[in-house]
C-alpha positions in Angstrom: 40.3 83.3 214.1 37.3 85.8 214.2 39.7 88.4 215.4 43.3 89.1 215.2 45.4 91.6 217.0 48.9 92.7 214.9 51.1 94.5 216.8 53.6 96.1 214.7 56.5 98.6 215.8 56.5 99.2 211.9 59.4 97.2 211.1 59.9 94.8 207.7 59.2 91.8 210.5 56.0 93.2 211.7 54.6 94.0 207.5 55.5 90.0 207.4 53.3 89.6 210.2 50.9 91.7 209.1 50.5 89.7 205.9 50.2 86.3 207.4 47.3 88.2 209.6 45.7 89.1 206.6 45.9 85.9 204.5 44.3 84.2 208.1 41.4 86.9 208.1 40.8 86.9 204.5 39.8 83.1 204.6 38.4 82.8 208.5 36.2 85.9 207.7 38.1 87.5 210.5 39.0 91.2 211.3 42.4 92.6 212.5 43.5 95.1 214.6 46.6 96.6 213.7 48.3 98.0 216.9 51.0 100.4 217.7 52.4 101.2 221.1 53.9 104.5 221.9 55.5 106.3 225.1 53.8 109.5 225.4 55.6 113.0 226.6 55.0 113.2 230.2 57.5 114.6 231.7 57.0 118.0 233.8 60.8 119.1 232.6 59.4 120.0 229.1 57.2 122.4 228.3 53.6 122.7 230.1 51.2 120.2 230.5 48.8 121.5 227.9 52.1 122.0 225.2 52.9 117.8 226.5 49.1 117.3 225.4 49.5 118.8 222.6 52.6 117.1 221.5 51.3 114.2 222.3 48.0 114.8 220.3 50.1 115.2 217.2 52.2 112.3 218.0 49.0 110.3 217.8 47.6 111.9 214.7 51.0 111.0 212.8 51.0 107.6 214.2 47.6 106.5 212.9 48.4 107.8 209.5 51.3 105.5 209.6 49.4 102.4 210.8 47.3 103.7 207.7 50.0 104.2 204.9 51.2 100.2 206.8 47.7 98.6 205.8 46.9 100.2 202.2 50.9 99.3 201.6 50.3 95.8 202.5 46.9 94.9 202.3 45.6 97.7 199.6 42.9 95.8 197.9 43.9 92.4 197.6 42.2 91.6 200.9 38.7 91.6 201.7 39.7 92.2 205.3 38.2 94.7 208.4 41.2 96.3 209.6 41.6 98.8 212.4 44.4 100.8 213.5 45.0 101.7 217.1 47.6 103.8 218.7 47.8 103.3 222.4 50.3 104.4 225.2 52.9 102.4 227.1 53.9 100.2 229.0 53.6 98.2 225.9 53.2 94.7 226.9 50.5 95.1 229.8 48.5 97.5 228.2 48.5 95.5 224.4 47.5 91.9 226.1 44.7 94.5 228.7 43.6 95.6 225.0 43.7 92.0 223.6 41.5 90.7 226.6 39.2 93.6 226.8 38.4 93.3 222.4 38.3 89.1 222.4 40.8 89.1 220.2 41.6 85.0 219.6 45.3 85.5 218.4 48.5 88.0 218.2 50.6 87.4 215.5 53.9 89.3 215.7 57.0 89.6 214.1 60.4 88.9 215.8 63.7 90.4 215.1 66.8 88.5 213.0 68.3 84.8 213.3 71.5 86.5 214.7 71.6 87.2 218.5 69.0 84.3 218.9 69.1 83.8 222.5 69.1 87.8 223.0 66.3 88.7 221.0 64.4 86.1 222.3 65.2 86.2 225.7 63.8 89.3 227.4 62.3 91.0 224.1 59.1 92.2 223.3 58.0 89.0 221.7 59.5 86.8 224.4 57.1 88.8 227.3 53.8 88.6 225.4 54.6 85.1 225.0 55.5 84.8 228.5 52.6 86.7 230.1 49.5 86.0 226.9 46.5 84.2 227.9 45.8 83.9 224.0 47.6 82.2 221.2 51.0 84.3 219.9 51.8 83.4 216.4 55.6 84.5 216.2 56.9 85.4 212.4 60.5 85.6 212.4 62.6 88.3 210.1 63.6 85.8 207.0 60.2 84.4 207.0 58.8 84.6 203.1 55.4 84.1 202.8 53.8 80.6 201.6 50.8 79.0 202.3 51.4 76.5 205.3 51.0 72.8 204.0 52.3 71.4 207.5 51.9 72.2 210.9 54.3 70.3 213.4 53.1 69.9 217.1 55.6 69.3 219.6 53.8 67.3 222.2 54.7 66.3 225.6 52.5 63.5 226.0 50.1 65.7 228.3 46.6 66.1 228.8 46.4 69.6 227.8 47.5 68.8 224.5 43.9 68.4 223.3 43.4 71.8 224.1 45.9 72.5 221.9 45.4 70.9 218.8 41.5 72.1 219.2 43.0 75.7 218.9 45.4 74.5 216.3 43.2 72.0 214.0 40.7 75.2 212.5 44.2 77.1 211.6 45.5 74.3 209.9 42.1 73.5 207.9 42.0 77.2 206.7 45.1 76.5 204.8 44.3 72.8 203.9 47.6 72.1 205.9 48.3 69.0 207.5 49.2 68.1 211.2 52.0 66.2 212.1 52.3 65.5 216.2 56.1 64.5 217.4 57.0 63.6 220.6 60.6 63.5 221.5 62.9 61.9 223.7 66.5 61.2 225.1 68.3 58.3 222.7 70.4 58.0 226.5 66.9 55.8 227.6 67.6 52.4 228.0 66.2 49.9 225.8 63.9 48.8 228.3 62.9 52.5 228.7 62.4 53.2 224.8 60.2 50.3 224.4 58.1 51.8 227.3 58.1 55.1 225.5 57.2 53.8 222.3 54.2 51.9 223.6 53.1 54.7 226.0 53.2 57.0 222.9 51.4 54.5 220.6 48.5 54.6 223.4 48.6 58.3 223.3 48.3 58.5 219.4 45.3 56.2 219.7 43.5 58.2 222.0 44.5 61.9 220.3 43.1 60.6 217.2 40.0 58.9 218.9 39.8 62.8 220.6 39.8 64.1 216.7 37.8 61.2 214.6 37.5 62.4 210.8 40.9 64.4 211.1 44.1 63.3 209.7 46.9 63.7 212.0 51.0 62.1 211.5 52.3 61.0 215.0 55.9 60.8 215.2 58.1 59.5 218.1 61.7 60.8 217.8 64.3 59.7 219.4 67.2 63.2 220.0 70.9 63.4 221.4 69.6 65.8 223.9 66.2 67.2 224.4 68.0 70.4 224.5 68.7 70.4 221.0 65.3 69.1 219.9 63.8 71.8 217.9 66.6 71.7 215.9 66.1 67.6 215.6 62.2 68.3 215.1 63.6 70.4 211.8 65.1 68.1 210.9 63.2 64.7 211.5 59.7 66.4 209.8 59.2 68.9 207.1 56.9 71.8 207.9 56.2 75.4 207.8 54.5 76.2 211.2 56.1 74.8 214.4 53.1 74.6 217.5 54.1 74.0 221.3 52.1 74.5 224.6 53.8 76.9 226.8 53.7 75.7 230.7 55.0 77.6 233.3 55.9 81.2 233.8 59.6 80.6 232.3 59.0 78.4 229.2 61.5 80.3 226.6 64.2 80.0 229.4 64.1 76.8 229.7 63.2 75.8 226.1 65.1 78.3 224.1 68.5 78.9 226.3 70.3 75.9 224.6 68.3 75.0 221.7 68.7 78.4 219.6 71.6 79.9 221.3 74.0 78.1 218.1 74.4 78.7 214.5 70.6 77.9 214.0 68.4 79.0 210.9 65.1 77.7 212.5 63.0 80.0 214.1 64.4 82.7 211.5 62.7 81.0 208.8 59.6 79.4 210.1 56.4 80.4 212.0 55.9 79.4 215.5 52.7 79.1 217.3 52.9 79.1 221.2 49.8 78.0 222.9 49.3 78.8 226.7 48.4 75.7 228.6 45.0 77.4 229.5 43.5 77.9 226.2 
């Protein structure tokens, strides 16, 4: 966690964000870049092009004050932390992950709007396409989030091979806090008992070996039987007490299909608690 990109649109979500950034930095020895994404004046129907530069000049100038007056508000000088501010030009998404890629940045963490309108905010927002299109790590801090240190992270596995990619992205995060990890794997109580026997033993192989993969780390496996995998976040919640919620992200529409059903209800979970989505590269 070396370096970590914030990108805030200078909302009470994104100072929330910001401070879980800083409280990663602080004890990682990291360095943050805080990151605000404007759409310049460009078009010829206003003014000349050297007035649009102009504008645009002092559009910038106010900007980076403001990402200013954002870190001495929140991080003033509790932190020990290297923070840079950078204003940069839409389109927001493509240019911010170019940035991230171009500045090895290791993680986003951004904020995401309220717990009402779950399925709308997620689906097609800002934080739903980094998520969608990130090659990196995109910690998502949701509006009712209060700060606390994480003492659990939760991984929702799928039993894959790529899930030791994950947890070797996720185990330094969870040490900086001291937190432990907790890996749950869940499935359809509709499996015969035949089937659930299979699961059980297949999962009980898959422990073994995870843990083999991580010798001297403690990790809680959990095998969780739901009504419906569509409802299994909110099962996950409340099965295993944590504060940080991990999952690997495959394929191109992952929230769709994941979030569609599970947080379209009367659902307090992702507007309390962290979640980490992983890309099934890293």
């Amino acid at each position: 966690m070396k370096r970590i990109l914030v990108p805030t649109d200078f909302s009470p979500t994104s100072e929330k964000a910001f401070r879980f950034a800083l409280e990663m930095a602080s004890l990682s020895g990291g360095t943050i870049v805080l990151y605000h994404n404007y759409t310049p004046l460009e078009t010829s129907f206003v003014g000349s092009a050297s007035s649009r530069k102009e504008t645009n000049k002092q559009t910038e100038i106010k900007l980076l004050k403001r990402l200013q007056r954002m870190n001495k508000k929140i991080a003033g000088d509790k932190y020990n932390v290297i923070v840079s501010c950078i204003v940069a030009r839409s389109p927001l998404v493509s240019n911010m992950l170019r940035f991230a890629e171009n500045n090895h940045v290791d993680i986003v963490v951004m904020g995401t709007q309220g717990a009402s309108g779950i399925r709308r905010v997620l689906i097609g927002s800002v934080a739903s396409r980094v998520v969608e299109k990130s090659k990196l790590p995109v910690l998502l801090i949701p509006a009712r989030f209060e700060w606390r240190e994480p003492e659990e992270f939760v991984f929702a596995s799928n039993l894959e091979v790529t899930d030791r990619q994950a947890l070797s992205f996720m185990l330094p995060l969870a040490k900086l806090f001291g937190a432990v990890i907790s890996v749950a794997h869940l499935y359809g109580a509709y499996l015969s008992d035949s089937d659930k026997a299979k699961k059980k033993k297949g999962f009980e192989l898959y422990a073994r070996a995870i843990q083999n993969s991580f010798k001297g780390q403690k990790l809680k496996f959990y095998l969780i039987d739901v009504p419906s995998i569509s409802e299994g976040m909110e099962e996950l919640h409340r099965n295993i007490t944590h504060d940080v919620a991990v999952m690997v992200r495959r394929g191109k529409l992952f929230l769709e299909k994941f979030f569609i059903k599970s947080f379209t209800r009367k659902m307090a979970y992702i507007s309390e608690r962290p979640l980490l989505i992983i890309p099934q590269n890293k």
